[in-house]
N, C-alpha and C positions, 0 to 999 in steps of 0.2 A: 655215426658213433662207431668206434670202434671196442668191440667188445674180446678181441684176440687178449691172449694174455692170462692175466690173473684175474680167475673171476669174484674175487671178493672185492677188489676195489671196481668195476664193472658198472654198479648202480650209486655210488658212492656221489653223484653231483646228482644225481636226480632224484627230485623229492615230490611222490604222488598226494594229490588233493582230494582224494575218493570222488563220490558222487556229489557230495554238497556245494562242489567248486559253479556248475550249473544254476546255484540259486542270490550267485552272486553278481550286481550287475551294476556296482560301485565302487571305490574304495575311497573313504570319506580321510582326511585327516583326522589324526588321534585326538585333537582339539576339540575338531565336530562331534563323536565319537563321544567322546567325553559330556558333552554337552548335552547330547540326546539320552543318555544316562541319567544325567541327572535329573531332566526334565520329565523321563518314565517314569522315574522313582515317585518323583516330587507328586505324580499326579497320582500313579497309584496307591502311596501313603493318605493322599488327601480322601480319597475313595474309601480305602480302611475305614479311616477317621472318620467318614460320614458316614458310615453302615452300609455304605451301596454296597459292599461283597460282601458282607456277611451274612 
């Protein structure tokens, strides 16, 4: 990298991931994604509705 120059444009293509980037160790399509979504919900809702969390 060269960082000579102007330094406002300097970091302008690099974009930091913090700490959490470590507890990632998939990247599912937005489909799948989607689909585990709805399948959380679906079973959490049912859980509501059966009094188990409350």
């Amino acid at each position: 990298m060269n960082f000579g120059g102007d330094a406002t444009k300097a970091w302008r293509d690099i974009w930091g991931c913090g700490q959490g980037i470590g507890g990632i160790h998939q990247v599912p399509k937005v489909a799948e994604l989607v689909d585990r979504l709805v399948s959380e919900y679906r079973a959490a809702k049912d859980r509501v509705g059966s009094g188990e969390l409350a």
